[in-house]
N, C-alpha and C positions, 0 to 999 in steps of 0.2 A: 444524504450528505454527499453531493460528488461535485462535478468541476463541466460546465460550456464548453465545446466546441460546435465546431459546424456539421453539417449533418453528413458531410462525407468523411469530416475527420471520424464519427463515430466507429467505435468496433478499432479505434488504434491508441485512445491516449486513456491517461488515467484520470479517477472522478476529484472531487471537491467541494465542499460546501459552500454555497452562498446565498444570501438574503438579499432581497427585493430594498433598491434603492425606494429611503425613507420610510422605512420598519426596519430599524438601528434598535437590535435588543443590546444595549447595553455596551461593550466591547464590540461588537459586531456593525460591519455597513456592508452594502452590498454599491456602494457606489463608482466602482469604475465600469466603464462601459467597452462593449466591444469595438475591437478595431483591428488595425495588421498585427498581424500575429510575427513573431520571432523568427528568429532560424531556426529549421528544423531540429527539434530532439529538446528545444527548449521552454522555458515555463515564459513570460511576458505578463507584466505588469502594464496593462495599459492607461494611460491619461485618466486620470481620478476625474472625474464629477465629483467633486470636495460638497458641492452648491454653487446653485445656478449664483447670476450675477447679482449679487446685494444679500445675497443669502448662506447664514453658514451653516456647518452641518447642523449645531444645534437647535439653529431655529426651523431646517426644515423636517428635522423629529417633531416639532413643537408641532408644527402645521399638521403632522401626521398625528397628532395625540399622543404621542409616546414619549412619557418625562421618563429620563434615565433613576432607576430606584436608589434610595440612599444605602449606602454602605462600601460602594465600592466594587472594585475586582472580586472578590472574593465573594460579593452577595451575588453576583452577573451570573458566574461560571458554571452555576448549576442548572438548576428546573427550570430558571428563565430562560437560557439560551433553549435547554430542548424545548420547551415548548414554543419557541418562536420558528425554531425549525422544522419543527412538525406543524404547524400552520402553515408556513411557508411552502414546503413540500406537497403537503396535506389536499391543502385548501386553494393555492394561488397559480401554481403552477400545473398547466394540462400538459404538456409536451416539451423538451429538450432545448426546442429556441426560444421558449421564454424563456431563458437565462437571461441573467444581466450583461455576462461577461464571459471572456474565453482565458482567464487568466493564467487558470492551471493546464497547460498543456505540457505533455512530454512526451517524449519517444519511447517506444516499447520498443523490446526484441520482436524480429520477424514472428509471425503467426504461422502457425503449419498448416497444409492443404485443410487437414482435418477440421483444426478449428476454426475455419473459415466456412466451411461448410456447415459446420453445425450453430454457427450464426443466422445461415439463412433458414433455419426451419422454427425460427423464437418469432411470433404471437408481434404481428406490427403492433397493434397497442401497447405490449412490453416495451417495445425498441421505442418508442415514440416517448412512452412514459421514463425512460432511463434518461434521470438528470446527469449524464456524465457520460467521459471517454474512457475507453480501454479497458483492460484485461488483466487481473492476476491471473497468469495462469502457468503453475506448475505442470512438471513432468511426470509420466509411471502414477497413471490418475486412476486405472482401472479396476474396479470393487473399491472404490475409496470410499471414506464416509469423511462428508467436508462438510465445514458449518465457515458462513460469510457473513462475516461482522460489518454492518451497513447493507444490504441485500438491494434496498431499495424495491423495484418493481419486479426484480427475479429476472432479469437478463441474465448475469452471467449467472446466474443457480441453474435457468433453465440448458445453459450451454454444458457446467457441467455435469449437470442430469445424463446430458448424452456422453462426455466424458469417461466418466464413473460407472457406465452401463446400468443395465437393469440390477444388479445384484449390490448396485455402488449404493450411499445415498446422498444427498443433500438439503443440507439447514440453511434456511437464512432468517436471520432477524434483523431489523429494523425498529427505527423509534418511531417513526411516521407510518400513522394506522392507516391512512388510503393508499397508499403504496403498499403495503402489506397486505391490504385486500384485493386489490387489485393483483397483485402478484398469485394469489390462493384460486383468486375466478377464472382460471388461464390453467389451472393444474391437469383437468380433463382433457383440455386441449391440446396440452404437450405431448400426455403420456399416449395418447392415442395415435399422436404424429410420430413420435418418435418409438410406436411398438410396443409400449412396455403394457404389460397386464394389470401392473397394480403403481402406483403413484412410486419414485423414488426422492420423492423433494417434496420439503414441508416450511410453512414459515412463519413464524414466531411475532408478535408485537410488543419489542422490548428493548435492553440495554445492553450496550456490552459490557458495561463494568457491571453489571445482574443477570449474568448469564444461569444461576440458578434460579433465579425470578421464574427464566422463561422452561425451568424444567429440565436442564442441559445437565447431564451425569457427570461425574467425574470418568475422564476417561475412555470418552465414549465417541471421539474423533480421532482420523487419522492426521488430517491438517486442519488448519482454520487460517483462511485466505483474508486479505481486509486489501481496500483499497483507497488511500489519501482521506483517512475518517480520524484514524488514532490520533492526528494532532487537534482533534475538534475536543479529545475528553480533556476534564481539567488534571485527572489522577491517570495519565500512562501507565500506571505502576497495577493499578489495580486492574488494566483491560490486559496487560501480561499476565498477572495472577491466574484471571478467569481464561484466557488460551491456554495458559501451561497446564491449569486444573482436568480443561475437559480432553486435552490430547491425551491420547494412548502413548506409554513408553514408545520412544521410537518416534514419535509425530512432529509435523512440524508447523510452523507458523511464518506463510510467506506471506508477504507485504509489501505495499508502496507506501510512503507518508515523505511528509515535507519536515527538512532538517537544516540547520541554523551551526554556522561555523562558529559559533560562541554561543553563552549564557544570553538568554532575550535580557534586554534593560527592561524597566516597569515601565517606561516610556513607549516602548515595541510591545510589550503585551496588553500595553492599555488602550492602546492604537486603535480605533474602530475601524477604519478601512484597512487597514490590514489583518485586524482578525478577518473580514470579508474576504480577505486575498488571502487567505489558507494561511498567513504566515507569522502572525500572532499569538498561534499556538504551538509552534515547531519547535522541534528537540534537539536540542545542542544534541550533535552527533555523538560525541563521547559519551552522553548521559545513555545512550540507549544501551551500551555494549555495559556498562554499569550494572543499569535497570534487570539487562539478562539476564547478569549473574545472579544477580541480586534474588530473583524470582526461580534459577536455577537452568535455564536453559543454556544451552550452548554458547559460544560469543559466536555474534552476526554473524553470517555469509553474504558479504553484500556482492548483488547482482549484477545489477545499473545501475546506473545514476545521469540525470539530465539537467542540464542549470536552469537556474531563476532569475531574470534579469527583470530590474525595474525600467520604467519609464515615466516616473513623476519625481519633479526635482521637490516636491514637498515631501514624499513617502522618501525618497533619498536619504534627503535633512533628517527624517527620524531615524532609518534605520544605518545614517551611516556609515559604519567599514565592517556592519555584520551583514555575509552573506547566505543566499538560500539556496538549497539544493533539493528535488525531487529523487528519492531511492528506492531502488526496492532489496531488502534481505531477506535472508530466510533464518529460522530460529528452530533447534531440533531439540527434541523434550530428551535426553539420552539416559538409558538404565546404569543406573551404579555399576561402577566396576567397566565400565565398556572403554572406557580410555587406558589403551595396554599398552600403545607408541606408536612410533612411526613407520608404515610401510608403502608396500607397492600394490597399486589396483588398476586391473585389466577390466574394461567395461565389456561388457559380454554385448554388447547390442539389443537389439529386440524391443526397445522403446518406441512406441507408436509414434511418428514425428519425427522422432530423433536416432533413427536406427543406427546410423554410420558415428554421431557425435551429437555427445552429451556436453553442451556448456551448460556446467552447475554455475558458475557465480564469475567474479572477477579473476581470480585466483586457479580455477582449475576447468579445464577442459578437456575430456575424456574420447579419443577417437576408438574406433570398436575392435579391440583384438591387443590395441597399445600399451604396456605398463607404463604406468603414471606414480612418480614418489610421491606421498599426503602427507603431513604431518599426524599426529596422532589424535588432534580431533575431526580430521576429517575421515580416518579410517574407522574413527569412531560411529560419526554419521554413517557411513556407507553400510560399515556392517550391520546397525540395529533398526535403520529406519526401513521404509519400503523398497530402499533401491538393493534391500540384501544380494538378492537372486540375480541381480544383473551385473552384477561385478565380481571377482575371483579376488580376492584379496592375500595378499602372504606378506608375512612381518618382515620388517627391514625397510628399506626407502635412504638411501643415499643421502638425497638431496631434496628433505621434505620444508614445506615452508615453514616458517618459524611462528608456533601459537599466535595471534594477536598479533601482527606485524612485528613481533618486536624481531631483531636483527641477530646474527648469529655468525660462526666460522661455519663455513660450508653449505649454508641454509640460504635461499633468497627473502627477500621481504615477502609478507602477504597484505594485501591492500587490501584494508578496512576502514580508509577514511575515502568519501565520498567525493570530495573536493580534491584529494588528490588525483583517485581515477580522472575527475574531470579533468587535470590539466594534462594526464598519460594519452587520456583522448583525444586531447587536443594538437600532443605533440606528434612531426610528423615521423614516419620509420617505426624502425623496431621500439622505440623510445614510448611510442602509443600504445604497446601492447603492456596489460596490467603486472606486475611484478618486478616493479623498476628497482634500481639500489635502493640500498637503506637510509633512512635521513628522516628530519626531524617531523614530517609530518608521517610516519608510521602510527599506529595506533596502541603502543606500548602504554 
């Protein structure tokens, strides 16, 4: 399930699911084609192939053999779409440029020396077989045990195999079983390149909303990374569930996925080329910070965020004055009782990559030796997760940001709407940087 670019963009943007123009499971098209890509750091919709001339989408399903099943949305959303995507992945696609399209692009934070390096030593067949761009990839990764919801061919599993070192480990699961295989025949070949004695990376053929299918414990990861997958399931709620189940107290759940400045209409969710374009299944942004509670995690830390511009005045008409944004947050599973208030955290340094400055998210950036005021869930996060050891924490904090953007006497906002950072980003001066006044688009 990931996202086209070109082969130099590889190793910088994030994946996406798509399906091969005329095998339309359902809600799904894979018919826009590639072309110029956007401005840098942004997603682009480009010019729909709707159907060729004299032909519409449904007659060239028809040509294809494929009659849409009765029932509707709700018959679409399950075993059909995986198993059209596991075909698709599976069976159709040998390498990265058969893609349809480059639609989902977006800009990542810079890469460090290290993980740039540890690119070059993953299996060409891996890199070749990874349908998609880019990288989740967190900080203070070393002995970690990470499991990667959509893994695909084991690119980034193999990247973070060297990450995590030999004592760390890493899971991937996937729904498509030649990718999964193909990711497992490449296992000898890492650990022998990258020194290790015995395998630290294993990988699973399964689901993420059935992460006990595939044998997954409770509790038994540090993080669980995904990248532009979450908005492919039909139940969000229940692939929260299964991350918050198998993280250890303390863990967290970083992620990219595509999000929606309102509630989708049935019009946009029924949309077949836009399910194709990542965007017919995207999460009104407020539902996710909901969902967290809901399931118990921490409210988001959102990290980046990169815009979605369309370019077909027909996908326009359907979707429009709702707009799309590509983000990535982070979700911390935190132990009862760890939220005691607000203070001050000095980052000790020592993070591989990031010695001198820790940028955790929008919201907080940590230079090495600096006291920094948090509000009281993030010195919540700092104290129970892995970054304990790297930070000096003492109670108190002046001026920490206010829970959930909501706004306060002496407190700055904190920016948890995604569409706002983008317009901080866009503004020029100090006005660009994230933590601007208070006002109605905070996320209270």
């Amino acid at each position: 399930m990931m996202a086209a670019c070109s082969a130099r963009e590889r190793g910088r943007q994030p994946r996406c699911a798509r399906v091969p123009q005329g095998r339309v499971p359902g809600a799904w098209a894979g018919g826009s084609q590639a072309g110029q890509r956007g401005l840098p750091g942004q997603h682009r919709i480009l010019e729909s192939s709707l159907g060729r001339a004299g032909h519409s989408p449904t007659a060239r399903w028809a040509e294809c053999g494929w009659v849409p099943a009765a029932g509707g949305m709700a018959a679409l959303i399950g075993e059909q779409i995986h198993q059209e995507v596991q075909d698709y992945y599976g069976k159709e696609l040998q390498k990265s440029e058969d893609l349809k399209t480059n639609a989902c692009i977006t800009s990542a934070r810079p890469f460090s020396k290290l993980v740039r390096s540890a690119l070059e030593h993953i299996h060409e067949e891996v890199v070749a077989r990874y349908y998609g761009c880019g990288l989740v990839i967190p900080e203070c990764l070393r002995s970690c045990r990470i499991l990667d919801l959509g893994s695909g061919s084991g690119r980034d599993c193999y990247l973070l195999s060297q990450l995590v070192g030999e004592q760390g480990h890493v899971t991937g699961i996937d729904m498509t079983e030649g990718q999964v295989e193909l990711a497992k025949k490449h296992i000898a070949y890492h650990m022998d390149k990258f020194g290790y004695r015995k395998p630290n990376v294993e990988f699973f053929h399964g689901y993420m909303e059935k992460l006990r299918d595939a044998g997954l414990a409770d509790e038994s990861y540090d993080i669980v990374i995904s990248n532009c997958v979450i908005n492919l399931a039909p139940d969000k709620k229940v692939v929260l569930q299964e991350a918050f189940r198998v993280l250890k107290p303390g863990g967290e759940m970083y992620f990219s996925d595509v999000y929606a400045s309102q509630r989708l209409s049935e019009t946009i969710r029924k949309d077949r080329v836009l399910w194709g374009e990542c965007l017919a299944g995207a999460l009104y942004w407020r539902d996710l910070y909901s969902i967290a509670e809901e399931v118990g995690f921490s409210p988001p830390c959102l990290v980046t965020a990169s815009p979605i511009t369309i370019g077909n005045k027909e996908l326009e008409g359907i979707v429009g004055d709702c707009r799309f944004v590509s983000a990535t947050y982070r979700l911390f599973k935190l132990p009862g009782g760890s939220r005691t208030g607000p203070a001050q955290a000095t980052y000790n340094g020592g993070i591989v990559g990031h010695e001198r400055e820790l940028v955790f998210d929008a919201n907080f950036t940590f230079k090495e030796g600096e006291a920094v005021d948090v509000d009281a869930e993030m010195a919540a996060i700092l104290r129970s997760s892995r970054f304990a050891d790297k930070f000096l924490i003492r109670a108190g904090g002046a001026n920490a940001a206010a829970p959930q953007g909501c706004c306060g006497k002496g407190v700055k906002e904190k920016i948890c709407d995604p569409f706002q950072l983008l317009e901080q980003l866009r503004a020029p001066g100090p006005a660009s940087r994230p933590g601007g006044s208070c006002g109605p688009s905070g996320c209270c």
